[in-house]
N, CA and C of each residue as an Amber inpcrd file, in Angstrom:
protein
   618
 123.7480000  90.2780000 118.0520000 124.3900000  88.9890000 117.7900000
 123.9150000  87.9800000 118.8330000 123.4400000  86.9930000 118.5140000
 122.9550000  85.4970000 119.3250000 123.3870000  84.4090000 118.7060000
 123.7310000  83.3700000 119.9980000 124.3180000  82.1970000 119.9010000
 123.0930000  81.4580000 119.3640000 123.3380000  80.5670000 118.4150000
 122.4260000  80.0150000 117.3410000 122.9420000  78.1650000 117.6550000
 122.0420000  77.3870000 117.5030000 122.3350000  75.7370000 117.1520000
 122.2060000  76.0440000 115.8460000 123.0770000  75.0660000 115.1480000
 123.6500000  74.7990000 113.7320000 122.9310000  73.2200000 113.1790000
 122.3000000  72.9280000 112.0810000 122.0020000  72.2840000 111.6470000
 122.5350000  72.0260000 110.2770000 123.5090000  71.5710000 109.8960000
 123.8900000  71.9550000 107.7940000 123.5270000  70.6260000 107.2790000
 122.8640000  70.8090000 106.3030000 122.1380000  69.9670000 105.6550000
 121.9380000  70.3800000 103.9400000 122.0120000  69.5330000 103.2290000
 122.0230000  69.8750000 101.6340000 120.7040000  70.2440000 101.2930000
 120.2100000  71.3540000 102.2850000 118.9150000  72.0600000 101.4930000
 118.9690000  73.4040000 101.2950000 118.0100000  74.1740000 101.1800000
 118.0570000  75.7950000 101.5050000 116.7050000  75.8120000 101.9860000
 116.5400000  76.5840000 103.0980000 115.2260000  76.7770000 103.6590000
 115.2010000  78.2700000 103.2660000 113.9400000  78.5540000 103.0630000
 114.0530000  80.3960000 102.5860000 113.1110000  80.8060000 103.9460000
 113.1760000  82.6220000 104.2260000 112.4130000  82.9020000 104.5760000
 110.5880000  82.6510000 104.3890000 109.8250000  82.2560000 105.6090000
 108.2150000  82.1450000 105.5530000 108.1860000  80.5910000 104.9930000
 109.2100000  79.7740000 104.7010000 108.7580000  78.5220000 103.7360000
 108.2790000  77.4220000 104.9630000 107.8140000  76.4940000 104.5910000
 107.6830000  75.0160000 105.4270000 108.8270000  74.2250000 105.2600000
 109.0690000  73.4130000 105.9010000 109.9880000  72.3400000 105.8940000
 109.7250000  71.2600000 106.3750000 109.6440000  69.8120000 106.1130000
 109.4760000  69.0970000 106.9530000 110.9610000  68.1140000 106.8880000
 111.1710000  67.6080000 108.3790000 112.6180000  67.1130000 108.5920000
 112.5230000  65.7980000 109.3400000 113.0690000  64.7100000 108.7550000
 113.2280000  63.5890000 110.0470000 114.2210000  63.4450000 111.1780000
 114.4300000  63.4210000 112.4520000 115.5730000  64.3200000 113.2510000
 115.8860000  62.2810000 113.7760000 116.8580000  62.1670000 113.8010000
 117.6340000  60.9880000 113.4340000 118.8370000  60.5360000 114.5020000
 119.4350000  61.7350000 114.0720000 120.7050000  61.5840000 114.2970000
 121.4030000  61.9310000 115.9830000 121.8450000  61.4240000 116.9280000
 121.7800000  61.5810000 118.4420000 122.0830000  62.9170000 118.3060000
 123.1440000  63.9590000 117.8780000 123.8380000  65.3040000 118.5240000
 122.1570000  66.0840000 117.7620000 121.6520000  65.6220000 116.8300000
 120.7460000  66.3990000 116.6360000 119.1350000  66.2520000 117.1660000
 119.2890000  65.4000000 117.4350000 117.9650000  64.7660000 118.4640000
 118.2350000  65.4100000 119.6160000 119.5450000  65.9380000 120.0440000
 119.6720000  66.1560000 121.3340000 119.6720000  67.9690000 121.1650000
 119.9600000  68.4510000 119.9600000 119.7520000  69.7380000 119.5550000
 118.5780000  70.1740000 119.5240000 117.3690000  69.3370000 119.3920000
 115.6500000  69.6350000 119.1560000 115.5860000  69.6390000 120.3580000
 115.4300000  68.7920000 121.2360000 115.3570000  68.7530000 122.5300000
 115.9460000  70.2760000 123.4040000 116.9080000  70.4690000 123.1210000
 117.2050000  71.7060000 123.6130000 116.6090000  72.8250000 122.9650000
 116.1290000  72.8010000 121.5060000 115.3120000  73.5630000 121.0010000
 113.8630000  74.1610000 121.6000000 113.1530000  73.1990000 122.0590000
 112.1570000  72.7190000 121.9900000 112.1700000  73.1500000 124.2940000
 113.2520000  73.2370000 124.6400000 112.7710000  73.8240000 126.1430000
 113.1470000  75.2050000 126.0640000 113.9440000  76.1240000 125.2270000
 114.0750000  77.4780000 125.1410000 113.3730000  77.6350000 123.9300000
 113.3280000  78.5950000 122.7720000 112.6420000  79.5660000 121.9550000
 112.7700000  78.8240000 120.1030000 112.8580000  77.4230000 120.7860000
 112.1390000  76.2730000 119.5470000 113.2190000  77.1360000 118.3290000
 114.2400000  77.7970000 118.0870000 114.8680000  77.8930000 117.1390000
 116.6460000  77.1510000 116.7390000 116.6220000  77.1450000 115.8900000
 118.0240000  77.0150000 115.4160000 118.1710000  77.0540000 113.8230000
 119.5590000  77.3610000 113.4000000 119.4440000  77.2680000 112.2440000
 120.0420000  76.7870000 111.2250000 119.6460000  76.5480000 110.0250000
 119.5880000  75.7050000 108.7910000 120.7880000  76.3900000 108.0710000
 121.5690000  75.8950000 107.5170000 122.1350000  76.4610000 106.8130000
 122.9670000  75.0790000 105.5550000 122.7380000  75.6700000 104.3000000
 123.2600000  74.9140000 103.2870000 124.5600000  74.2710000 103.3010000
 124.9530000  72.6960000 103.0700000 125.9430000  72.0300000 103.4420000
 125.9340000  70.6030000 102.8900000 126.3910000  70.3890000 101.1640000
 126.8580000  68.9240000 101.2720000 127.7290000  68.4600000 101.1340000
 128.1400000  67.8890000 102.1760000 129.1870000  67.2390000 102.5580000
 129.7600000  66.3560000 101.6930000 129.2110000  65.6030000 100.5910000
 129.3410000  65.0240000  99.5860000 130.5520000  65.6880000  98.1820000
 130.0420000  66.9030000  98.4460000 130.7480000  68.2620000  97.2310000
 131.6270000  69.2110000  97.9370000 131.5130000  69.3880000  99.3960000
 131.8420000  70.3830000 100.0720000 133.1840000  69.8860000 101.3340000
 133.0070000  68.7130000 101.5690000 133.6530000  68.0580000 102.6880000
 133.1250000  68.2680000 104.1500000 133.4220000  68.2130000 105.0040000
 133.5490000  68.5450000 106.4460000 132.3110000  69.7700000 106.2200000
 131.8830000  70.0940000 107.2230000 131.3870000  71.5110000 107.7870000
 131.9640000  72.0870000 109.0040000 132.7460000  73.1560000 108.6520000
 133.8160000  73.4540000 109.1580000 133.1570000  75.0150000 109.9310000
 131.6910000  75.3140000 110.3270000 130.9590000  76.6290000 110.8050000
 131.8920000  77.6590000 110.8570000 132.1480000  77.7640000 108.8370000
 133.1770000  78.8940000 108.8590000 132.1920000  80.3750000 108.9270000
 133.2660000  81.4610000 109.0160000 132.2630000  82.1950000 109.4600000
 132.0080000  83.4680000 107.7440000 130.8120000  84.0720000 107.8670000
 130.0980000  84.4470000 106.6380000 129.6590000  83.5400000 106.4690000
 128.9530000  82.4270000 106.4010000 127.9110000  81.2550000 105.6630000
 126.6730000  81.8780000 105.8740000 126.3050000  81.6120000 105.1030000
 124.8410000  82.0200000 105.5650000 123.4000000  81.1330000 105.6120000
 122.4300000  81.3300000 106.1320000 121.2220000  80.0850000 106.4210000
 120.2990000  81.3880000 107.1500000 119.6440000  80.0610000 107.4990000
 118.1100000  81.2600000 107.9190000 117.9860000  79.9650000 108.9500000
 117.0310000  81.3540000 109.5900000 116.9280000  80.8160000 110.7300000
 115.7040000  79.7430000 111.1730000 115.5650000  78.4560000 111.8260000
 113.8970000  77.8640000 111.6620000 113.4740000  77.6170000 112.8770000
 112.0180000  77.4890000 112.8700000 111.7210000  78.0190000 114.4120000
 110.3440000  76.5010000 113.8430000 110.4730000  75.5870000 115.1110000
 109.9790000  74.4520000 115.2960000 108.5150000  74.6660000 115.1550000
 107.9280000  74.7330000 114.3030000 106.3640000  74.5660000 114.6520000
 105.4180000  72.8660000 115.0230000 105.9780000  72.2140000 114.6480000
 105.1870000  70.6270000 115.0800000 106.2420000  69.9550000 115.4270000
 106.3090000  68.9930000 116.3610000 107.2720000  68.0870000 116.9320000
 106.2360000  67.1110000 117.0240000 106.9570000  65.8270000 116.2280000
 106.0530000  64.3160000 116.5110000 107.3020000  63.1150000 117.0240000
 107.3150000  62.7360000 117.9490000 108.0340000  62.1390000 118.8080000
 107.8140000  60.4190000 117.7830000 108.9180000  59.8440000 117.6790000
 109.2850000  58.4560000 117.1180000 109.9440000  57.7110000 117.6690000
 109.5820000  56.1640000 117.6700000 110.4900000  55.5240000 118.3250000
 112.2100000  55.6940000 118.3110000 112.6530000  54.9790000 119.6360000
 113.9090000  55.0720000 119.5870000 114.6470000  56.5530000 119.4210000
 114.0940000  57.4550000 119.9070000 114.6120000  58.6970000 120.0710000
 114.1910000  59.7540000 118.9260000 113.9330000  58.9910000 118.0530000
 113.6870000  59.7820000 116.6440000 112.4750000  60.8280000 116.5870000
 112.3450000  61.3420000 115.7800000 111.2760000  62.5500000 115.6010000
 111.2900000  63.5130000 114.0880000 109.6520000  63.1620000 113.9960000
 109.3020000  64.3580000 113.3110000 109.6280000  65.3820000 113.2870000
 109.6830000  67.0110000 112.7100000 109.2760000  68.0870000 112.8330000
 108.9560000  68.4810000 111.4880000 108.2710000  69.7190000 111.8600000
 108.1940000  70.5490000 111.0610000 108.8470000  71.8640000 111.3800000
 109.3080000  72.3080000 109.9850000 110.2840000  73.7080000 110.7580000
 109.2830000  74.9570000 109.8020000 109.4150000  76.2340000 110.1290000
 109.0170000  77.1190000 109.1870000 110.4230000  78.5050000 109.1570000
 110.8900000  78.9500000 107.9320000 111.9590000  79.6150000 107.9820000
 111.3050000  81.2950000 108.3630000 112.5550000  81.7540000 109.4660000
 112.0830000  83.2260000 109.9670000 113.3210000  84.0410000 109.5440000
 113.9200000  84.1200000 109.2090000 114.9180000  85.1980000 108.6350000
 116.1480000  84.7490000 108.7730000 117.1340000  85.3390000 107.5680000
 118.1890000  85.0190000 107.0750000 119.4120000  85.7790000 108.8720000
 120.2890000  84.7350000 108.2070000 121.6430000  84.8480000 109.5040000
 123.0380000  84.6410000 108.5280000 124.3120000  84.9090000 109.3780000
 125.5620000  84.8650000 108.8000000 125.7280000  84.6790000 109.8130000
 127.2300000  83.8340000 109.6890000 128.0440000  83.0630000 110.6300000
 128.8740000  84.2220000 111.1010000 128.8520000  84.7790000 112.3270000
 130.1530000  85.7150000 112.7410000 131.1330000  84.8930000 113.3370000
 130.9800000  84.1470000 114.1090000 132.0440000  82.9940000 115.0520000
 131.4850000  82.1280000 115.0740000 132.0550000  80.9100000 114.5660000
 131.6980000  79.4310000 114.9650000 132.0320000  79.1040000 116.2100000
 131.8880000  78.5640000 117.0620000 131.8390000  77.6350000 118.2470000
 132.3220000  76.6180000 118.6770000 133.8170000  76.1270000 118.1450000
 134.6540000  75.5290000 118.1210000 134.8890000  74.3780000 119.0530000
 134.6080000  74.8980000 120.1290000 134.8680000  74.7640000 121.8590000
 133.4420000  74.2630000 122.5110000 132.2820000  74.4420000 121.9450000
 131.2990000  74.3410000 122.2290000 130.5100000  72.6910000 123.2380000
 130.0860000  73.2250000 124.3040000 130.2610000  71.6490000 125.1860000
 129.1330000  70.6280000 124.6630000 128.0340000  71.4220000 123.5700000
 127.0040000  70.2810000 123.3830000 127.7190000  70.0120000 121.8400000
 127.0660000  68.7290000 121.9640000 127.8140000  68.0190000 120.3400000
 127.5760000  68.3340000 119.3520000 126.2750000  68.8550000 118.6810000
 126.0030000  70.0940000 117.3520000 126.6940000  70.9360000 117.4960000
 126.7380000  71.4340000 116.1270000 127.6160000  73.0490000 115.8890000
 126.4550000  74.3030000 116.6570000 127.3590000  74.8500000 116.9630000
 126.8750000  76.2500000 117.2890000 127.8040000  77.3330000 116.6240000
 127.0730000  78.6600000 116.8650000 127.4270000  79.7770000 116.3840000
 127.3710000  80.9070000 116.8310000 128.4440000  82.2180000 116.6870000
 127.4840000  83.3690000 117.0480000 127.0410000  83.9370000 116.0690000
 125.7880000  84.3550000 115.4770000 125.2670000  85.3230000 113.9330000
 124.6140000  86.2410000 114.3230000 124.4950000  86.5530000 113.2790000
 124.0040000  88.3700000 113.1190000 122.7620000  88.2980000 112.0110000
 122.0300000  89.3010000 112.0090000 120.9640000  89.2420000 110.8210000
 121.5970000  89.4520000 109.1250000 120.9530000  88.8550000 108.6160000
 121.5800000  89.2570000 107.0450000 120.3160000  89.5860000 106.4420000
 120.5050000  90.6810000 106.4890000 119.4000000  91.3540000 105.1090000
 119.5210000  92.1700000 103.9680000 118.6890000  92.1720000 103.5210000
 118.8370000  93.2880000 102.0030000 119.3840000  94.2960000 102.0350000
 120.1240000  95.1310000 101.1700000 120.9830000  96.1100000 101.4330000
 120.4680000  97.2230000 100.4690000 119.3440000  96.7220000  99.2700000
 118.8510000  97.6010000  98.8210000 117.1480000  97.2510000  98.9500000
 116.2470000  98.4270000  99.1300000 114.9290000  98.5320000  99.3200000
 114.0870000  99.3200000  98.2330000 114.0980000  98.3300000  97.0710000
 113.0050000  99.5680000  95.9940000 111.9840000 100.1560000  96.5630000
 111.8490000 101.4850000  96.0540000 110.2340000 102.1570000  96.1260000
 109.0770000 101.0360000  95.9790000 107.8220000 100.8590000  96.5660000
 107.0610000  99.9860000  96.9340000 106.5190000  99.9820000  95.4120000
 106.2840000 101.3780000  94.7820000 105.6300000 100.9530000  93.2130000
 106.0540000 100.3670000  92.7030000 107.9520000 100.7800000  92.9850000
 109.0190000  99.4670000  91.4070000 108.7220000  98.2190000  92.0060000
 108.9620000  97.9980000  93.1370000 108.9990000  96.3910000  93.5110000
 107.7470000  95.9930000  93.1060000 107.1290000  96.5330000  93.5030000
 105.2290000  95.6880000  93.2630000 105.0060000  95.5140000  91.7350000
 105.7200000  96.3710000  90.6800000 105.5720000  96.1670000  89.4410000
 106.3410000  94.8950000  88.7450000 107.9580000  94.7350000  89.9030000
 108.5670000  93.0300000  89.3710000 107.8740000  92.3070000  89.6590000
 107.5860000  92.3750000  91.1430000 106.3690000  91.8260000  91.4900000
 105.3930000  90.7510000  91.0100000 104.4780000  92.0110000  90.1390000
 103.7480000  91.8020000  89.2890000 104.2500000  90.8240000  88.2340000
 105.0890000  91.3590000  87.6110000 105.4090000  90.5630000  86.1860000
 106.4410000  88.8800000  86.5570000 106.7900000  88.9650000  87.4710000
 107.1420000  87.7770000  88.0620000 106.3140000  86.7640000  88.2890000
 105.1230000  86.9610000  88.5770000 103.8920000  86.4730000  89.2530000
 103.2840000  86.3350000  87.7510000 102.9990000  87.3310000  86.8160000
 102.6780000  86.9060000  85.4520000 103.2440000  85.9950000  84.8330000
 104.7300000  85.4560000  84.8720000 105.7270000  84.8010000  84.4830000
 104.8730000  83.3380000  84.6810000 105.3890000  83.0490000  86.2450000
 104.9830000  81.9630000  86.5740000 103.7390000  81.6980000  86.3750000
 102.6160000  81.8190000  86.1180000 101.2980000  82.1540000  85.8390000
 101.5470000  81.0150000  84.0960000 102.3310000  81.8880000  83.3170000
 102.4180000  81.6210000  81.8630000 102.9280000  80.2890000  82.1930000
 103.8380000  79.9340000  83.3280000 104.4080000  78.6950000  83.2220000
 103.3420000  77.4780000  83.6840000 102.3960000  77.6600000  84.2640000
 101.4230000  76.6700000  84.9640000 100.8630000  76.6700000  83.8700000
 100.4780000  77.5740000  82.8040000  99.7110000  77.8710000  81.8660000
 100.0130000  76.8460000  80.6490000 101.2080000  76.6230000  80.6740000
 101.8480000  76.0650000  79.8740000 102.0910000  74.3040000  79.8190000
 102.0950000  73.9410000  80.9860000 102.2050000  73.0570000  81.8270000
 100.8720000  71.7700000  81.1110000 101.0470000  70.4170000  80.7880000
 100.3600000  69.7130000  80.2230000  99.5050000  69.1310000  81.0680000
 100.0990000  69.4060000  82.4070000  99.1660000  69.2390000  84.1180000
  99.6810000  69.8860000  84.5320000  98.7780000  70.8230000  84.7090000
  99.1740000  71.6820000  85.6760000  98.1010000  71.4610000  87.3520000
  98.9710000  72.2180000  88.1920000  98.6680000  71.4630000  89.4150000
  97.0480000  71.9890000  89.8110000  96.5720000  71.0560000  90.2330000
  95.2690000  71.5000000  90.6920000  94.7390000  72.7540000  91.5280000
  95.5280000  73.3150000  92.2780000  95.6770000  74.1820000  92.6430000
  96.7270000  75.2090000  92.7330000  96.6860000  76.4990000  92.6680000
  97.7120000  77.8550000  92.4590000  98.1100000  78.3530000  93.4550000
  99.2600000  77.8320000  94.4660000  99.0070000  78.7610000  95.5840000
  99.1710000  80.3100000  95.8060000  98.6520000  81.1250000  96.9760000
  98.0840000  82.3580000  97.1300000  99.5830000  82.7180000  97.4140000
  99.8680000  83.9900000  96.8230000 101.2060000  84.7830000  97.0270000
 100.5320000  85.8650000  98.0980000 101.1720000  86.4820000  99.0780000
 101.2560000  88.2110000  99.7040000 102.0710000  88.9930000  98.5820000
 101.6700000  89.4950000  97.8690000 102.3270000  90.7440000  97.1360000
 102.6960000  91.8300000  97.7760000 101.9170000  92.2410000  99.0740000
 102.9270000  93.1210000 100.4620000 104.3200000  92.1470000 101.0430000
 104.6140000  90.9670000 100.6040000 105.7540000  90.4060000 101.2280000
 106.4730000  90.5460000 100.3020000 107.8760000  90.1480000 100.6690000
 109.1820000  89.3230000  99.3500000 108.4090000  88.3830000  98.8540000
 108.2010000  88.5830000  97.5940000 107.9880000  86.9610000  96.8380000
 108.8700000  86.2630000  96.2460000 110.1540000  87.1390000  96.3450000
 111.2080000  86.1080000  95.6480000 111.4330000  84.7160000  96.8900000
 111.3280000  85.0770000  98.0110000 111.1820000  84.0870000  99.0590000
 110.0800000  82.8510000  99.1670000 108.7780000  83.5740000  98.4900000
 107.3130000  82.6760000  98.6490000 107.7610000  81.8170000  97.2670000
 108.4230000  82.4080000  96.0580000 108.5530000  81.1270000  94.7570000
 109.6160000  80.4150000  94.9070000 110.8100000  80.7500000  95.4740000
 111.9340000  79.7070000  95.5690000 111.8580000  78.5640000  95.9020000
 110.9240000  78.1360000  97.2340000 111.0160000  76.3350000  96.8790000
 109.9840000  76.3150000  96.1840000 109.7890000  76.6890000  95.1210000
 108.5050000  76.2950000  93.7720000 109.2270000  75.8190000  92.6990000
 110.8490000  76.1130000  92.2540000 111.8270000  75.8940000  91.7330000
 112.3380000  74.5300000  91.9710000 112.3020000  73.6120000  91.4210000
 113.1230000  71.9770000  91.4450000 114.3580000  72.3500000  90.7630000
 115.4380000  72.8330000  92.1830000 116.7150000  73.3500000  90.8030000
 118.0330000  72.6670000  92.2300000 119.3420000  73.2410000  91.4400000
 120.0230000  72.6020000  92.0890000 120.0760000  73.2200000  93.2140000
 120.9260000  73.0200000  94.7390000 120.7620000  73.1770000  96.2620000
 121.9750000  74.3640000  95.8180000 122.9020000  74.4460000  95.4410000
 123.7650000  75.6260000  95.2490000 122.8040000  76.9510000  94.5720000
 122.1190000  76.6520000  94.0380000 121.0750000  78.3420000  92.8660000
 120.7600000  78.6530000  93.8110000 119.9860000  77.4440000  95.0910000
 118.4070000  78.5290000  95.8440000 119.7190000  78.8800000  96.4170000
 121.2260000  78.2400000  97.1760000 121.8410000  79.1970000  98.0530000
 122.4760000  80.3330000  97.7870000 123.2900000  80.3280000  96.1250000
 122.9630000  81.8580000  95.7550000 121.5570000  82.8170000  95.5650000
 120.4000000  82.0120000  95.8130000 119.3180000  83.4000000  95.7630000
 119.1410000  83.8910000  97.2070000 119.4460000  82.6010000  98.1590000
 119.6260000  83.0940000  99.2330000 120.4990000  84.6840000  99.9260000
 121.2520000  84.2380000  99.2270000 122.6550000  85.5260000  99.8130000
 122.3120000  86.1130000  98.7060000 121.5560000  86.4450000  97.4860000
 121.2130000  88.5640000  97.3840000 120.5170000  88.9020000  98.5740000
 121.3830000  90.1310000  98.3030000 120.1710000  91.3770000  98.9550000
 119.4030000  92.2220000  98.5860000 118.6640000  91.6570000  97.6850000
 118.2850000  92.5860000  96.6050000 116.8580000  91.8980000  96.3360000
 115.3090000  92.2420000  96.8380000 114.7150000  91.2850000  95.9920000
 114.5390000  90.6590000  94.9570000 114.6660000  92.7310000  93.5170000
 114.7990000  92.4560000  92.5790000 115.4600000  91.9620000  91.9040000
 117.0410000  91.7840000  92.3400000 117.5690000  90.6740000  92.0050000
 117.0570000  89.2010000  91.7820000 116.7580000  89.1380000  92.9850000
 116.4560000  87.3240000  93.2420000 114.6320000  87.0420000  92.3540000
 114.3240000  88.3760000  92.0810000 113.3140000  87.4720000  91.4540000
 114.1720000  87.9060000  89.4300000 114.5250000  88.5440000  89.7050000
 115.2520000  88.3730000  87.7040000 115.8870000  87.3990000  87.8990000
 116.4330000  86.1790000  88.7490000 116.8780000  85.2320000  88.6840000
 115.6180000  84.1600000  88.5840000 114.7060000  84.0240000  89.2160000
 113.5390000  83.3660000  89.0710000 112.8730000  84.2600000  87.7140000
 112.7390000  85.0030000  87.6360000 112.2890000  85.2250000  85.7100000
 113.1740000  84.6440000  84.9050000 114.4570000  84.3250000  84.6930000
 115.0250000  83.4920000  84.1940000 114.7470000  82.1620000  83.9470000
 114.3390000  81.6410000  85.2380000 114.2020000  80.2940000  85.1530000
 112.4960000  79.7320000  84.3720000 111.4860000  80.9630000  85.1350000
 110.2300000  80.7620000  84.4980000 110.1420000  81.0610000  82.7610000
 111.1830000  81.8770000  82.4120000 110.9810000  82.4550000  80.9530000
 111.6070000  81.4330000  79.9200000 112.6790000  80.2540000  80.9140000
 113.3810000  79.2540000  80.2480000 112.2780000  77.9590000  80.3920000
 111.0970000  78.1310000  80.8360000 110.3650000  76.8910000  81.1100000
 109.5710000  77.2550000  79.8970000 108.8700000  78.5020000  80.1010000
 108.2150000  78.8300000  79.2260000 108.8470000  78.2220000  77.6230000
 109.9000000  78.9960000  76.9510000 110.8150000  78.8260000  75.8180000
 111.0280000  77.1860000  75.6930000 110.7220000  76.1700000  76.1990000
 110.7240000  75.1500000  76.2380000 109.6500000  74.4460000  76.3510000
 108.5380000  74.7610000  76.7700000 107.4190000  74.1970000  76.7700000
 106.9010000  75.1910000  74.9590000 107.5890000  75.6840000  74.6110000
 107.2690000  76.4860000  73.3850000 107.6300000  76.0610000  72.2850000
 108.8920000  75.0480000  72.3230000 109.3060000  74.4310000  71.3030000
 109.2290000  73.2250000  71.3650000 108.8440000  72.5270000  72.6400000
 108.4680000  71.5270000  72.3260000 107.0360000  71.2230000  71.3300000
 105.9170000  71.8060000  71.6180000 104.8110000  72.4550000  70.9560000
 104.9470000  72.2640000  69.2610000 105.8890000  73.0250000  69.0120000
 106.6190000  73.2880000  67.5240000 106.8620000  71.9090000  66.9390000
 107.9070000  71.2130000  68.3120000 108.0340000  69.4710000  67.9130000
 107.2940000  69.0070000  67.3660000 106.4080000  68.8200000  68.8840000
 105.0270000  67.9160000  68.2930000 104.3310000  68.1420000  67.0360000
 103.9670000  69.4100000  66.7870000 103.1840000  70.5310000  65.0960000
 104.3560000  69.1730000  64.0300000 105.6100000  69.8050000  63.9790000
 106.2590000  69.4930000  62.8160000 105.9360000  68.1080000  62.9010000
C-alpha cells in the first residue's frame, strides 16, 4: 500500500495508454511539481463532477496509476504534460487531513482475478483483433494507418481508448478483472459498428 496524489477528472486512462493533459489549476500545478521532484507519479481516477457531485476520495474507486513522461512548462504557472497509464489502483483510505491541497490517498494494486491459459486468451485475442479489423474494413475512411497491437499484452487495455463511448463504459471496463471479459465487451461494441455499417449499405442499395 502507497500514498498516491489524486487527480479526478471525467476521463479513464487505461493501462500502457497516452494521455495528454493541460495542468491549470493551482492545487494541481502544485501536485505536478511535487510529482515531478519524487517518482513523476500520481493518479487518475474517473470523476464528473457534473453527474457525480463533489469528489469525496471514497474508498474502493478505482483509477490507474500515471507516471509523467513530458512536462512543457506555460506561462503563468501552467503546463503541459503528457501522462502514460502504468497500472490499475483502488482507493483503501482517502486522506482527509492531508496538508497539501490535492486529494491524496492510500491504494493498493487492483488486478485481474482471473488468468486464462495463454492459448484461450490469445484465441479472444485473436478474434477481437479480427473484429476490429472488419470494423476499419467497413469504415467509408478508414484511418490511414492501423495501429500495431502486442498480442503478448492485455489488449483489452491497447483498444479501449480506440472506443469514442461514454466516460462511465471505459470505467466499467476498467474495474473487470477479467481480460476476457473486457474484450466481449469491446466485441460488442465492434460487432454493433459492424451491424450498422451493414445496414446502412442495404439503405443506400434500396
Amino acid at each position: 500500500m502507497v500514498q498516491l496524489p489524486l487527480f479526478p477528472l471525467p476521463v479513464v486512462l487505461f493501462p500502457g495508454a497516452v494521455m495528454p493533459l493541460h495542468i491549470f489549476e493551482p492545487r494541481y500545478r502544485r501536485m505536478v511539481a511535487r510529482c515531478l521532484e519524487f517518482d513523476r507519479r500520481f493518479g487518475l481516477i474517473h470523476h464528473d463532477a457534473d453527474e457525480q457531485g463533489p469528489f469525496l476520495n471514497e474508498t474502493d474507486r478505482v483509477g490507474c496509476v500515471a507516471e509523467i513522461e513530458r512536462f512543457q512548462p506555460l506561462p503563468e504557472g501552467r503546463s503541459l504534460i503528457r501522462i502514460r497509464g502504468v497500472h490499475r489502483f483502488r482507493i483503501v483510505t482517502g486522506l482527509d487531513e492531508s496538508p497539501e491541497p490535492y486529494y491524496e490517498a492510500r491504494v493498493a494494486p487492483y488486478e485481474d482475478l482471473v488468468h486464462p491459459r495463454r492459448d484461450a486468451i490469445q484465441a479472444v485475442r485473436n478474434r477481437t483483433l479480427g473484429l476490429l479489423h472488419t470494423v476499419l474494413g467497413s469504415m467509408t475512411e478508414p484511418p490511414d494507418e492501423v495501429p500495431c497491437f502486442d498480442l503478448e499484452q492485455d489488449l483489452s487495455f491497447q483498444l479501449a481508448p480506440l472506443v469514442q463511448i461514454d466516460g462511465r463504459w471505459h470505467q466499467s471496463l476498467l474495474e473487470l478483472r477479467d481480460e476476457a471479459y473486457r474484450l466481449e465487451r469491446l466485441d460488442a461494441v465492434f460487432q454493433a459498428a459492424v451491424d450498422h455499417a451493414g445496414s446502412s449499405e442495404e439503405e443506400d442499395v434500396a
